[in-house]
C-alpha positions as CSV (number, residue, x, y, z in Angstrom):
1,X,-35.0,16.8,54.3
2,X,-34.5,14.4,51.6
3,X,-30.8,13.5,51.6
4,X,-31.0,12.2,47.7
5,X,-29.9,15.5,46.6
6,X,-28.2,14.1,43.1
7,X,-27.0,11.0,41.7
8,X,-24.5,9.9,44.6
9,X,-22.4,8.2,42.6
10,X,-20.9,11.2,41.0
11,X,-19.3,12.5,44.5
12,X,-16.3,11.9,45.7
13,X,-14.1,13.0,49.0
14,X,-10.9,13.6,48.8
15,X,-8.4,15.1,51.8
16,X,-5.4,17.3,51.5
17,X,-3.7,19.4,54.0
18,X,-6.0,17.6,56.6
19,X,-9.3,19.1,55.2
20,X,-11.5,16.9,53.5
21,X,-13.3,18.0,50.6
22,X,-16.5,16.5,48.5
23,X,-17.0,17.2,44.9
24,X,-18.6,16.2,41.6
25,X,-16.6,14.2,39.4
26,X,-19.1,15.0,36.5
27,X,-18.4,19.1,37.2
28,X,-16.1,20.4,34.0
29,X,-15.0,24.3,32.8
30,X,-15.1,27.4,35.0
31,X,-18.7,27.2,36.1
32,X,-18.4,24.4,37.8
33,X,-19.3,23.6,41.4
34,X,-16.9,24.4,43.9
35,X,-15.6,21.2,46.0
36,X,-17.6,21.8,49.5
37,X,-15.1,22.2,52.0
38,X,-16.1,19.6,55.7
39,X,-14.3,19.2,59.0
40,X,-14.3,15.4,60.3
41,X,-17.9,15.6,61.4
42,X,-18.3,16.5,57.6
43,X,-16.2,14.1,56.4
44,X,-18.2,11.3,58.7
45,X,-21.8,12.4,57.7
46,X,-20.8,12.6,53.8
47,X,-19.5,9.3,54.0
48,X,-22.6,8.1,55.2
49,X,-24.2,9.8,52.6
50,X,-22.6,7.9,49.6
51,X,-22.9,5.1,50.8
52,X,-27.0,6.1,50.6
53,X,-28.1,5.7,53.8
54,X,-31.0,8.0,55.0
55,X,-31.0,11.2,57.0
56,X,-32.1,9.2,59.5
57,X,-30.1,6.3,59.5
58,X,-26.9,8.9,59.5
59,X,-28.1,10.7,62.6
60,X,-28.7,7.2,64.6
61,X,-25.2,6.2,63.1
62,X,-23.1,8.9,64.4
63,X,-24.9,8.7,67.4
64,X,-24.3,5.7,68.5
65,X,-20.9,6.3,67.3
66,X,-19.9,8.9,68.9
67,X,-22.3,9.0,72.2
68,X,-23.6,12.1,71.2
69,X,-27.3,12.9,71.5
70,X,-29.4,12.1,68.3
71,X,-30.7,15.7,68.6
72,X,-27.7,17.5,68.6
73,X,-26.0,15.2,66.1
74,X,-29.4,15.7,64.0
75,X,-28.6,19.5,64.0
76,X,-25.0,18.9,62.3
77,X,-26.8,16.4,59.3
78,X,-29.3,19.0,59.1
79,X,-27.1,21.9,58.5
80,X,-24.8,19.5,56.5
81,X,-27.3,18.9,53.6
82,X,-28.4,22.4,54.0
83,X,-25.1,23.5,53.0
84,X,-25.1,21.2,50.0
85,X,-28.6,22.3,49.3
86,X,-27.3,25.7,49.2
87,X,-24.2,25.1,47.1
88,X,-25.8,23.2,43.9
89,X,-25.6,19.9,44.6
């Protein structure tokens, strides 16, 4: 999956009561797109994200980061981008 989903530059995360959240700063009025609620692995992969690196690049990222295997890691980015996908941006 193509993680260019929209103009990057017009997300931002923000944290409050120890959730992070990622939303469009160029969203306005009552139909606008709901901030997308992301745990810490969230939070590490969106990150990532705006600062445009590739689906791939993230996944080889975190796992190195984090020791985890590049497949199961891969799964999380997946599902991550899915979820954005799914929610309009």
């Amino acid at each position: 999956m193509n993680n260019q989903i929209n103009n990057i530059s017009n997300y931002r995360i923000t944290e409050a009561a120890g959730r992070y959240f990622l939303y469009d700063i160029t969203e306005r009025g009552p139909l606008h797109k709901k901030p997308l609620p992301m745990n810490r692995t969230g939070y590490d992969i969106a990150t990532l994200w705006l600062k445009d690196l590739t689906e791939e690049a993230i996944i080889k990222k975190l796992s190195s980061q984090y020791d985890i295997d590049p497949d199961k890691i891969g799964e999380d980015v997946r599902s991550f981008f899915s979820d954005l996908h799914r929610m309009g941006y």
